[in-house]
C-alpha positions as CSV (number, residue, x, y, z in Angstrom):
1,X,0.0,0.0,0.0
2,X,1.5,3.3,-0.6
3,X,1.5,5.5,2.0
4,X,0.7,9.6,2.2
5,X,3.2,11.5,4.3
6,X,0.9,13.2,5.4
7,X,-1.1,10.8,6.6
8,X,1.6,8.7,8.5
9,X,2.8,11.9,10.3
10,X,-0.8,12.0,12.0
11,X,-1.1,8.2,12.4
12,X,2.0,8.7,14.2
13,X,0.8,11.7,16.4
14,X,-2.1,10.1,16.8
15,X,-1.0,7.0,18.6
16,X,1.9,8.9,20.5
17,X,-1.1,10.9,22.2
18,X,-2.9,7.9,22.8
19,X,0.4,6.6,25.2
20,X,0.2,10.4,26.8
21,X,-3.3,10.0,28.1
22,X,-2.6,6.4,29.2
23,X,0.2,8.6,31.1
24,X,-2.4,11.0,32.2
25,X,-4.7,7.9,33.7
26,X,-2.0,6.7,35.9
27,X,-0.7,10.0,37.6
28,X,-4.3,11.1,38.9
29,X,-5.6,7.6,39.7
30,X,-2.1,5.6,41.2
31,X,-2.1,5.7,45.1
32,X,2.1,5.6,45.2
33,X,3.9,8.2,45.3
34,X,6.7,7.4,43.4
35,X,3.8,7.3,40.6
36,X,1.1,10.3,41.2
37,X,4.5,12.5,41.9
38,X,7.5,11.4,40.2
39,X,5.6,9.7,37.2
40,X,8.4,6.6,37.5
41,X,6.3,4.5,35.0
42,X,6.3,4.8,31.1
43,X,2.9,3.9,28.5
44,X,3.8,1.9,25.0
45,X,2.3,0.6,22.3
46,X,3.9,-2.0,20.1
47,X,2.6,-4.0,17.0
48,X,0.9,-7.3,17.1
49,X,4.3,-9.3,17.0
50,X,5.7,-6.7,20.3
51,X,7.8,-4.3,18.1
52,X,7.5,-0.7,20.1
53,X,5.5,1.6,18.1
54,X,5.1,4.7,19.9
55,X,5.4,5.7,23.2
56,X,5.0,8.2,25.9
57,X,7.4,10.8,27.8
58,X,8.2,8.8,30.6
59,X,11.0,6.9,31.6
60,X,13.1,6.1,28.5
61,X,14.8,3.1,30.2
62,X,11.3,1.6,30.6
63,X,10.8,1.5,26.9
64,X,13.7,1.4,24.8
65,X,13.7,-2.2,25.9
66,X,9.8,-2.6,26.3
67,X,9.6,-5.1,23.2
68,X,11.4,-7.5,25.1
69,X,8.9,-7.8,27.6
70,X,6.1,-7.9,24.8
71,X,7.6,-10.9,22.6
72,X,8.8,-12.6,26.0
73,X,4.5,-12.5,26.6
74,X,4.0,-13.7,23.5
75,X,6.2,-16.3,23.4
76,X,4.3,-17.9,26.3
77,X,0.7,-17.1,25.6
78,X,0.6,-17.1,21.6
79,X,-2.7,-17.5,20.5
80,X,-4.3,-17.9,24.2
81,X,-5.2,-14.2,24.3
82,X,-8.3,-12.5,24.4
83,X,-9.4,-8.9,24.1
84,X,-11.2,-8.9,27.7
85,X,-7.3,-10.5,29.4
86,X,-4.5,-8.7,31.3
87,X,-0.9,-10.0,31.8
88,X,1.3,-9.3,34.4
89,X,5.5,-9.8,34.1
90,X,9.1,-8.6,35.2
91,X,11.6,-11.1,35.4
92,X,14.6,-10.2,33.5
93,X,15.7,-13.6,32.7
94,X,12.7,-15.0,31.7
95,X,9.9,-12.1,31.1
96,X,12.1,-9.4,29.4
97,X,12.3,-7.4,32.0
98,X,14.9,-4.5,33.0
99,X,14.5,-4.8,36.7
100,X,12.7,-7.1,39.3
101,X,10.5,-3.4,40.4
102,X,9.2,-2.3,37.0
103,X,5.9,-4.4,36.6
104,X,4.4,-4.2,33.3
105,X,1.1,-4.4,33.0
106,X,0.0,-6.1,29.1
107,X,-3.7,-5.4,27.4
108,X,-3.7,-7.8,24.0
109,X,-5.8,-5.0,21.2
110,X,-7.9,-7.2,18.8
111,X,-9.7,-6.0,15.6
112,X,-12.2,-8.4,14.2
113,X,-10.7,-10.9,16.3
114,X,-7.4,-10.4,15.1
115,X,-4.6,-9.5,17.5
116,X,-3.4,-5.9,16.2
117,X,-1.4,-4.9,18.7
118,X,-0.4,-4.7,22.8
119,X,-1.2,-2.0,25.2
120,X,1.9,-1.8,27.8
121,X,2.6,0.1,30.8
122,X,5.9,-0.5,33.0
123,X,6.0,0.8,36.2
124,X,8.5,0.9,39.6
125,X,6.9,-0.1,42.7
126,X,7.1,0.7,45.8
127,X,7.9,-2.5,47.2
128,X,8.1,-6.3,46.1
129,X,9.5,-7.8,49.6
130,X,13.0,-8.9,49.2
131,X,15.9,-8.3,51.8
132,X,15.2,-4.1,51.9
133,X,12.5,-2.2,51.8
134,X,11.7,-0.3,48.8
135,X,12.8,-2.4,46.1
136,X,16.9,-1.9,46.5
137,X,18.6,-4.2,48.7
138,X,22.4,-3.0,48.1
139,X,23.5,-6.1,50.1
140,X,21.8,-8.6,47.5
141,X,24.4,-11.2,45.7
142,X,22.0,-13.2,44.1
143,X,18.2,-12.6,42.3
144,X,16.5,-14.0,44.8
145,X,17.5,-11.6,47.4
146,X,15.6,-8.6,45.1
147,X,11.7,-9.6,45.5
148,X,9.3,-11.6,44.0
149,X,10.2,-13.0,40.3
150,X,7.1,-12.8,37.8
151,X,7.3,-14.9,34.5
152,X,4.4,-13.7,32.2
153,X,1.1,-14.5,34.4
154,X,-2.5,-13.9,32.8
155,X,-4.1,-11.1,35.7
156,X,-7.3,-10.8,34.1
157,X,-9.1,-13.8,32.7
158,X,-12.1,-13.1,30.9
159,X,-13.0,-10.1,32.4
160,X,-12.5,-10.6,36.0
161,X,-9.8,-10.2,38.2
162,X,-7.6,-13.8,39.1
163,X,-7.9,-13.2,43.1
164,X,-5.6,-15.8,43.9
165,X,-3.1,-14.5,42.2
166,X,-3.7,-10.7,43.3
167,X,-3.7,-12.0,46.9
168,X,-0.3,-13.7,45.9
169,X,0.8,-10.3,45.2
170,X,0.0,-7.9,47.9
171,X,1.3,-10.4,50.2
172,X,4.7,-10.3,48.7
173,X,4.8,-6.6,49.1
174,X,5.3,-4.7,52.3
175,X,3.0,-1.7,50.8
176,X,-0.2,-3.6,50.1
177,X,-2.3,-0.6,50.7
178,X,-0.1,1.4,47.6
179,X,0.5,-1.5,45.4
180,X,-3.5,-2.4,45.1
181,X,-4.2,1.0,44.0
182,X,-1.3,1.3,41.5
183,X,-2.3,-1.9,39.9
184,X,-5.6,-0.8,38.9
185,X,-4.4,2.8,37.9
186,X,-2.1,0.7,35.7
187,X,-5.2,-2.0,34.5
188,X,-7.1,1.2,33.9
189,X,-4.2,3.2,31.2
190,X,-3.7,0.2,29.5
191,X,-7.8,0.2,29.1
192,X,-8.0,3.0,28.1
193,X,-5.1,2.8,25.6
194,X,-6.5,-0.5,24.1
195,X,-9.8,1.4,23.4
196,X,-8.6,4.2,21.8
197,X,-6.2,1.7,19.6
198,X,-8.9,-0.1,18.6
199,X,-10.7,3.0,18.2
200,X,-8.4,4.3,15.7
201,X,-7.9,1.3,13.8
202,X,-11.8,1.5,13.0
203,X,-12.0,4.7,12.3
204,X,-9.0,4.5,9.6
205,X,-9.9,1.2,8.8
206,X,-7.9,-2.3,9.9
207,X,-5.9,-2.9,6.6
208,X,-4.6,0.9,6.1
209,X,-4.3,1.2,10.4
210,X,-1.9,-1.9,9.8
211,X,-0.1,-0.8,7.1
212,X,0.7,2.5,8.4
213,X,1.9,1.5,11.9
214,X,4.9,-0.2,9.7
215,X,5.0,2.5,7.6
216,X,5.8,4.4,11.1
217,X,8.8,1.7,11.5
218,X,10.2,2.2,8.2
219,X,10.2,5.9,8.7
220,X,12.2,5.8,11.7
221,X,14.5,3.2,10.6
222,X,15.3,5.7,7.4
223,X,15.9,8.5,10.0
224,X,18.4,6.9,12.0
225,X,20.3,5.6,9.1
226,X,20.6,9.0,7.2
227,X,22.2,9.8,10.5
228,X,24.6,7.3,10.9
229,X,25.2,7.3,6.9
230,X,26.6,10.9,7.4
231,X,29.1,9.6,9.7
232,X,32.7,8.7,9.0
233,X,33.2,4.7,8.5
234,X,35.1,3.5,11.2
235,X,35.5,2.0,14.6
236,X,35.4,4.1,17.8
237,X,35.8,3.7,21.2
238,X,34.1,4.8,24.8
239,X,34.5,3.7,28.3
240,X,32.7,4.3,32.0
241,X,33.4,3.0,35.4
242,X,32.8,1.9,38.8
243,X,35.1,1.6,41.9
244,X,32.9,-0.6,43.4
245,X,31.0,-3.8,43.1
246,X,28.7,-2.9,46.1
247,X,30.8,-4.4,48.3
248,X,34.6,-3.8,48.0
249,X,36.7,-1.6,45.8
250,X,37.4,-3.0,42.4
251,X,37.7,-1.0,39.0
252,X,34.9,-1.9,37.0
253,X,35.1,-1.0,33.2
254,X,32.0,-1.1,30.5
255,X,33.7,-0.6,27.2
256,X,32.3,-0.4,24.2
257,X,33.4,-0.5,20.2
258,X,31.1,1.5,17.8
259,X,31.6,0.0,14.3
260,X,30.2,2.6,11.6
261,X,29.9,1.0,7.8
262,X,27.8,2.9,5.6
263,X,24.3,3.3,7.2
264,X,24.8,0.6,9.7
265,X,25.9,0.5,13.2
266,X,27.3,-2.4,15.7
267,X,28.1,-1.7,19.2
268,X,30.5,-4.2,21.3
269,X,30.9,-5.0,24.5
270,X,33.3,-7.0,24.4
271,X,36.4,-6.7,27.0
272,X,33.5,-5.5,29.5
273,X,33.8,-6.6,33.0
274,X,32.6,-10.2,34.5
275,X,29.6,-9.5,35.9
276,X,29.7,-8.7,39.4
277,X,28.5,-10.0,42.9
278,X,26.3,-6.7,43.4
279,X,23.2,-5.6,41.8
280,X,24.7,-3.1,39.2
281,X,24.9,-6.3,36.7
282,X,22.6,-5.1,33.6
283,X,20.2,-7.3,32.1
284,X,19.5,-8.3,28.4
285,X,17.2,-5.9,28.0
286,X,18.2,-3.0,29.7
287,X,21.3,-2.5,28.4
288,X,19.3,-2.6,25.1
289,X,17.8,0.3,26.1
290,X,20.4,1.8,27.5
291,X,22.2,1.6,24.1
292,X,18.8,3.4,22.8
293,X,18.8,6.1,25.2
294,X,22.5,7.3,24.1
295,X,21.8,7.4,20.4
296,X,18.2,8.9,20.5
297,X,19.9,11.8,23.0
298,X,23.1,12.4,21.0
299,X,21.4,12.6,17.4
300,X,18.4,14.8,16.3
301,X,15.5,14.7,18.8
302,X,13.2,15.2,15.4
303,X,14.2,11.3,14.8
304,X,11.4,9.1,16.0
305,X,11.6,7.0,19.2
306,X,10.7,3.0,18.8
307,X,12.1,0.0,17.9
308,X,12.1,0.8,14.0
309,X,14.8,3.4,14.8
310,X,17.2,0.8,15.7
311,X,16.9,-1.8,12.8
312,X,20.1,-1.0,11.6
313,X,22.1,-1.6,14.9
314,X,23.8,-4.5,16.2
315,X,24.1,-4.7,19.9
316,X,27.0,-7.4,21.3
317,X,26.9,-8.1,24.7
318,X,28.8,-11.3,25.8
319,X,26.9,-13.3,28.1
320,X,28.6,-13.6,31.8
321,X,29.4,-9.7,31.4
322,X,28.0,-7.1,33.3
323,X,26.0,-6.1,30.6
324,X,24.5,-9.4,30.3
325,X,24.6,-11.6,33.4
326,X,24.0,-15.1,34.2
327,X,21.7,-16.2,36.3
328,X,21.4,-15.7,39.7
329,X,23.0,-12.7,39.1
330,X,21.2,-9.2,41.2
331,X,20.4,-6.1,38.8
332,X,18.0,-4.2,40.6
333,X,20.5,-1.1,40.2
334,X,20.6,-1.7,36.4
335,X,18.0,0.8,35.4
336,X,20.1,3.4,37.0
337,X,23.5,1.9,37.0
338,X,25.0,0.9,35.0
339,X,22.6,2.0,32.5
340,X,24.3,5.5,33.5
341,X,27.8,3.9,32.6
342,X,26.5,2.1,29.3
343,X,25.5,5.5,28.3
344,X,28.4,7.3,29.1
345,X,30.5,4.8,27.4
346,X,28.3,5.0,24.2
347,X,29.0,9.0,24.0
348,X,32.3,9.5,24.5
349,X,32.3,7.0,21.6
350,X,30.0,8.7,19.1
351,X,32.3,12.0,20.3
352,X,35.0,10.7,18.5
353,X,32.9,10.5,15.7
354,X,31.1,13.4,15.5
355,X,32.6,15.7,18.1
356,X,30.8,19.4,17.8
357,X,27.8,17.0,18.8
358,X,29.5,15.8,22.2
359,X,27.5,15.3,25.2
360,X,29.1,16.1,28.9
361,X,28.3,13.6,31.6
362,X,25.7,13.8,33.9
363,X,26.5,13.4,37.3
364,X,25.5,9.9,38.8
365,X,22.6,10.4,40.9
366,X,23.4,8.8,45.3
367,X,20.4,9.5,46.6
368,X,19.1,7.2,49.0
369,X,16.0,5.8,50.3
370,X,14.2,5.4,53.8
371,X,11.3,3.5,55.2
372,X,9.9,3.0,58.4
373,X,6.3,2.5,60.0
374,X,3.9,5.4,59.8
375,X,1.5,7.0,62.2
376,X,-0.8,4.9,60.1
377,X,0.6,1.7,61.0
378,X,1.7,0.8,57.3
379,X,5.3,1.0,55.7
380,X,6.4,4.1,54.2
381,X,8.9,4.3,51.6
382,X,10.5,7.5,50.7
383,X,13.2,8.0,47.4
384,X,15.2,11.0,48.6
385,X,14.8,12.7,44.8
386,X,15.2,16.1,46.3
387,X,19.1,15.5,46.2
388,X,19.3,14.8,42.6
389,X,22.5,15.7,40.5
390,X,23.3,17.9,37.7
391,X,22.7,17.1,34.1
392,X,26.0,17.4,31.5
393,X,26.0,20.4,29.3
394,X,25.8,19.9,25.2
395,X,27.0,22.6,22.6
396,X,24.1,25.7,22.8
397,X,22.6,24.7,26.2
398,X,23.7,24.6,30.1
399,X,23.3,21.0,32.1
400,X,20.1,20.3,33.9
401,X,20.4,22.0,37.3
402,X,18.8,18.9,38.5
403,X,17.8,15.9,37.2
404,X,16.1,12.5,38.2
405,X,18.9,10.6,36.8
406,X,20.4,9.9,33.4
407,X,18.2,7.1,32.8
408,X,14.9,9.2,32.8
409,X,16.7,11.8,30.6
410,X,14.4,14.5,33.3
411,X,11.1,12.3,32.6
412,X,11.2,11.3,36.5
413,X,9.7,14.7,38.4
414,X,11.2,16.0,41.8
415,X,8.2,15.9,43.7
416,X,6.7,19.0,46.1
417,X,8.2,19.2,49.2
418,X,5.6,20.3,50.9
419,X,3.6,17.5,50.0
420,X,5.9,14.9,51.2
421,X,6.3,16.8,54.0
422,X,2.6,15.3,54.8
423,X,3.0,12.2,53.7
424,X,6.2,11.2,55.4
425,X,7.6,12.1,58.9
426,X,10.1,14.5,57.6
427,X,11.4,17.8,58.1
428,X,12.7,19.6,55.0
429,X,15.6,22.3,56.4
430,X,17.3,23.1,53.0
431,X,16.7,22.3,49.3
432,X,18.9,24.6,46.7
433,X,21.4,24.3,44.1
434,X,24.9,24.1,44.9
435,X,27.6,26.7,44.7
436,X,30.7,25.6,42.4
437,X,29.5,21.8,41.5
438,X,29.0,22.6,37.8
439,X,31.6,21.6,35.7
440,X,33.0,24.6,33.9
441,X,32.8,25.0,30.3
442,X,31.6,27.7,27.5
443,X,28.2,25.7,28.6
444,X,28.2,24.8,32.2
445,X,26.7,21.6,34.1
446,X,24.3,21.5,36.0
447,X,24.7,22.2,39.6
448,X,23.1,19.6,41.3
449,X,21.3,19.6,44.7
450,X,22.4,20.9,47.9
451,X,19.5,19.2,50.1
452,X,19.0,18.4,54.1
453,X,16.4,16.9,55.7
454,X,15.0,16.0,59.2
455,X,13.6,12.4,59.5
456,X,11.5,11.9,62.4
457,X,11.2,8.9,62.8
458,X,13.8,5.5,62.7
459,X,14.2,4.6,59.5
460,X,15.7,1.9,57.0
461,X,18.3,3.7,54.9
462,X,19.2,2.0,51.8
463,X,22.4,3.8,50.0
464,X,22.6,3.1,46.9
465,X,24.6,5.8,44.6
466,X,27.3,6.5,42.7
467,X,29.5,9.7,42.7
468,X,31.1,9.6,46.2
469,X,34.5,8.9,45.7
470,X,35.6,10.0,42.0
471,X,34.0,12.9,39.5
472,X,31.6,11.2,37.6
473,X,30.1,14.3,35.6
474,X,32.7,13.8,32.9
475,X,33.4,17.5,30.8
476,X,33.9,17.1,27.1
477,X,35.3,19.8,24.5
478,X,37.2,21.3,26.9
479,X,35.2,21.6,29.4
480,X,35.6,20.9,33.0
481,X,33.8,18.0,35.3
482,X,31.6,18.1,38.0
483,X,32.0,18.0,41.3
484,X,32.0,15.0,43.3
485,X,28.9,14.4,45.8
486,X,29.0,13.9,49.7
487,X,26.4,12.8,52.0
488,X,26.3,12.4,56.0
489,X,23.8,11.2,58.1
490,X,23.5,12.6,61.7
491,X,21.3,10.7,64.3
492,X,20.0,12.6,67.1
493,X,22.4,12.6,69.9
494,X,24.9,11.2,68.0
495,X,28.2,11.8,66.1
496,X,27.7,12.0,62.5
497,X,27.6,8.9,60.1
498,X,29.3,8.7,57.0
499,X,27.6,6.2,54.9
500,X,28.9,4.0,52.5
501,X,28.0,4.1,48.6
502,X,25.7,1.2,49.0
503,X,24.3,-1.0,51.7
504,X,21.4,-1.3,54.2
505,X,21.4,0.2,57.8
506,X,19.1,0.9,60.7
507,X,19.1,4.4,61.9
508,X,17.7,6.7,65.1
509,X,15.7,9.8,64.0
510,X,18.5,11.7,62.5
511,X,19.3,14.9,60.2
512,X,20.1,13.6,56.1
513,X,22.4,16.1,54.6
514,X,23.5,15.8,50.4
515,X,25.7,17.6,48.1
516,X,25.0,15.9,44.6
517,X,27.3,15.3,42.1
518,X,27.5,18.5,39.6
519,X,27.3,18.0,35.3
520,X,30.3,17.9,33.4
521,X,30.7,21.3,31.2
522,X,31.0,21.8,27.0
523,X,33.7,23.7,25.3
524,X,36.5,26.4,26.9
525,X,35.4,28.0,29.7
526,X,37.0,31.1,28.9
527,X,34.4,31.2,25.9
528,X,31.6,31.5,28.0
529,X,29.7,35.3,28.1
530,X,30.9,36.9,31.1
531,X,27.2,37.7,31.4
532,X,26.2,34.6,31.7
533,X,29.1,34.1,34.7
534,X,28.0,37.6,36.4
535,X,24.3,35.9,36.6
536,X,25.3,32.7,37.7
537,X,27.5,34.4,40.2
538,X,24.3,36.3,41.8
539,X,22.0,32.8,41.5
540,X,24.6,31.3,44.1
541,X,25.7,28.9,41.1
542,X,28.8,29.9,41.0
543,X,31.6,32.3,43.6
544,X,33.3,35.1,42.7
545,X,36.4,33.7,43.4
546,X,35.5,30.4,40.9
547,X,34.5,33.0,38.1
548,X,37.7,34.6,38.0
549,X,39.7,31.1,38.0
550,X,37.6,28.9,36.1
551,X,36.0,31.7,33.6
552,X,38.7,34.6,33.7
553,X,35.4,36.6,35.0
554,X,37.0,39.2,37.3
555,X,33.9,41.2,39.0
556,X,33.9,44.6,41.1
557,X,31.2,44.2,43.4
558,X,27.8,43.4,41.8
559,X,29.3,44.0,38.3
560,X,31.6,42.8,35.6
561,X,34.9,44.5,35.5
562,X,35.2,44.3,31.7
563,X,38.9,45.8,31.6
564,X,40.2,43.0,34.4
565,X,38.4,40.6,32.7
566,X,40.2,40.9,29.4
567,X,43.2,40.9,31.1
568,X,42.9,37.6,32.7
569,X,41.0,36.0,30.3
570,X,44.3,36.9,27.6
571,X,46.5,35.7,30.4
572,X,44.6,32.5,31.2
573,X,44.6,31.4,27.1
574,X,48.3,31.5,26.9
């Protein structure tokens, strides 16, 4: 069938929107948190064999690697679907899962009782039992230490609601009273994105609906490979770290080999660490996405987003690695590290290939999480967001001041403080930016958060983080990197606690105080407008003293000195 432009532009629009209001259904019916504030959940749509068509704003980890989870369902149910079923998954061996916490929810779409295509939401949850509360238990070594495992299950069966199963559910989770709530918020976007599917496929009718939703595919597979066409053929080469593997020092490498040739793309892992005893080990799927999120950030955002895009790359990642573990291995950290790393690694490659296009690292997010028993009676479980870490800068724009992680590329939202404020037994003393964290450059980083808080109550702390011990906002161009993080934690009527970057520990009422890691800078930082110094200097981003040495921005009071300036900015470049 030949396809109008025109027409496939709005067909594409058309069922982007559709994955926005499922969005829109989840944040004002979910119960949690950690969805009706931070939106951690994405809404997907893929084809009727589980390619990813379109999909929302959310969480790109969630979704780059989505169609995993879809052909993992239909691999077990086939043809045992019906229009009126829900299925449940999230086991990353054997569901196609990223993580053990990101459910996904599955609604089969059937046209004239033919299958047509899948209605997916993932989402984090607030707890699936395990050795920690809140999903992260830094001290796991194997999967079975990280919650309850969920192979493809069928939730709804003909209409109605599988209680057993359910019952199985909430009493693997020590936040029953959230995770009841979410699942039906989750049951009801995936409704509600089935019907408007189905919806559009009768109003454009089911031959011409099918035909352009792989017209939408072949679109974005010619996108991406005009891109990578334009590139020099070649091999090129990136790297990240850790100095950790959750429990001892140990230097940690993900390296990676981009191989350009002609329109086509591989990128190898190979020479990438063993995986590891602690739960930063990646799975399949995730680092996937991971490799997804790099290239959809670096090149054109104009390029469509699903799993057409990526036709013309190969992916290698040996098993045993830590970018594709063997089983028992943890990886409820993957989603945040090492995606972070896999990213990283990815663009200082594609810098060497098309540097003016270079991204600056973002600084590796440490923030930790708390739980305890509320007033209520029921288990709390509080992310510590507010302390999130500056974004990298790229040529053109400043880093992120803050930012929910590189994963969510900002789709995770810093929640209202006053808000949790009522919802948890905390005291918020001081949430601003930081003062010299952004890495310098003629673009800076982001600063990061400077963040303290009083908890009430005694708490669980799980610390899980990176960005403690080395910079891990890396600049590029010539720019500078961040700044490295600290935290401390001070009981009451004690001395204060320096935690470690990740394990579990029981704690009195006590005062939580973060620096985050800053952004890594772009280009020369004696390029950037003094202006732009003189107003970060009076935001409290940057000190007077750090203009003059980092910028060459020499300032008499609440003004530039433009004459001093010169000077030191001529005597800095030689």
């Amino acid at each position: 069938m030949a396809l109008d432009a025109v027409t496939l532009a709005l067909v594409q629009n058309r069922l982007d929107h559709i994955t926005k209001q499922m969005g829109w259904v989840m944040t004002r019916t979910a119960r949690s948190p950690i969805f009706n504030h931070a939106h951690d959940f994405s809404c997907f749509l893929t084809d009727a064999s589980g390619i990813v068509v379109a999909q929302a704003d959310g969480i790109p980890i969630h979704t780059g690697g989505g169609g995993f989870a879809a052909r993992a369902l239909l691999d077990t149910f086939g043809g045992d679907m019906a229009a009126d079923d829900a299925f449940l998954l999230s086991d990353p061996y054997v569901a196609g899962g990223n993580h053990l916490p990101d459910w996904v929810i599955v609604r089969p779409v059937f046209c004239d009782d033919q299958l047509v295509a899948l209605s997916c939401i993932r989402a984090h949850q607030s707890d699936i039992g395990g050795g920690a509360a809140g999903t992260y238990n830094p001290e796991a070594k194997e999967i079975f230490h990280e919650g309850i495992r969920l192979p493809p299950l069928r939730l709804i069966e003909g209409g109605k609601i599988r209680e057993d199963l359910w019952q199985l559910l909430m009493i693997n989770c020590r936040t029953p009273h959230y995770l009841d709530g979410d699942l039906r918020a989750m049951l009801g976007a995936t409704r509600i994105g089935a019907q408007q599917v189905e919806s559009h496929l009768q109003d454009i009718g089911l031959e011409e609906g099918l035909a352009y939703m792989e017209g939408i595919l072949d679109h974005a597979d010619r996108r991406l490979r005009a891109v990578i066409a334009d590139l020099p053929d070649g091999v090129y080469r990136g790297e990240d770290r850790f100095d950790n593997d959750c429990f001892e020092p140990m230097d940690i490498r993900i390296c990676v080999a981009l191989t350009v040739k002609g329109d086509s793309l591989t990128v190898d892992f190979t020479g990438s660490h063993a995986q590891i005893q602690g739960f930063k080990n990646s799975s399949f799927a995730n680092t996937y996405s991971s490799v997804y999120m790099a290239l959809s950030s670096f090149f054109d955002p104009a390029i469509p987003r699903n799993e057409g895009t990526y036709r013309n790359v190969t992916i290698i990642a040996p098993e045993g690695t830590i970018v594709n573990p063997l089983p028992p291995a943890p990886m409820t950290m993957s989603t945040v590290f090492p995606a972070c790393e896999i990213i990283h690694a990815v663009w200082r490659a594609l810098a060497e290939a098309d540097t003016p296009n270079a991204c600056a690292g973002w600084g590796k997010n440490a923030f930790p999480i708390t739980s305890g028993i509320g007033e209520d009676g029921n288990t709390f479980v509080m992310y510590h967001w507010f302390g999130s870490s500056g974004g990298g800068a790229v040529d053109g724009r400043d880093g992120f001041p803050q930012q929910g992680g590189l994963n969510s590329l900002c789709g995770l939202h810093i929640p209202n403080a006053e808000t949790f404020e009522q919802l948890f037994p905390i005291r918020f003393v001081r949430q601003e930016l930081r003062c010299d964290a952004a890495g310098p450059g003629k673009y800076r980083g982001g600063a990061g958060g400077d963040y303290a808080v009083e908890i009430r109550a005694p708490v669980q702390y799980a610390f899980r983080g990176e960005g403690y011990s080395m910079p891990t906002g890396f600049g590029i161009n010539g720019g500078k990197d961040g700044a490295m993080g600290n935290m401390t934690v001070v009981p009451v009527g004690a001395d204060p606690i320096t935690p470690p970057s990740y394990g579990v520990r029981h704690i009195a009422p006590s005062r939580l105080e973060m620096m985050a890691p800053g952004g890594g800078g772009w280009g020369n930082p004696l390029e950037r407008d003094p202006a732009l110094v003189l107003q970060d200097v009076k935001d409290g981003i940057v000190s007077p003293a750090r203009a003059r040495d980092d910028y060459g921005v020499v300032l008499r009071g609440d003004e530039l000195d433009d004459d001093a300036t010169n000077r030191h900015r001529a005597a800095a470049g030689k």
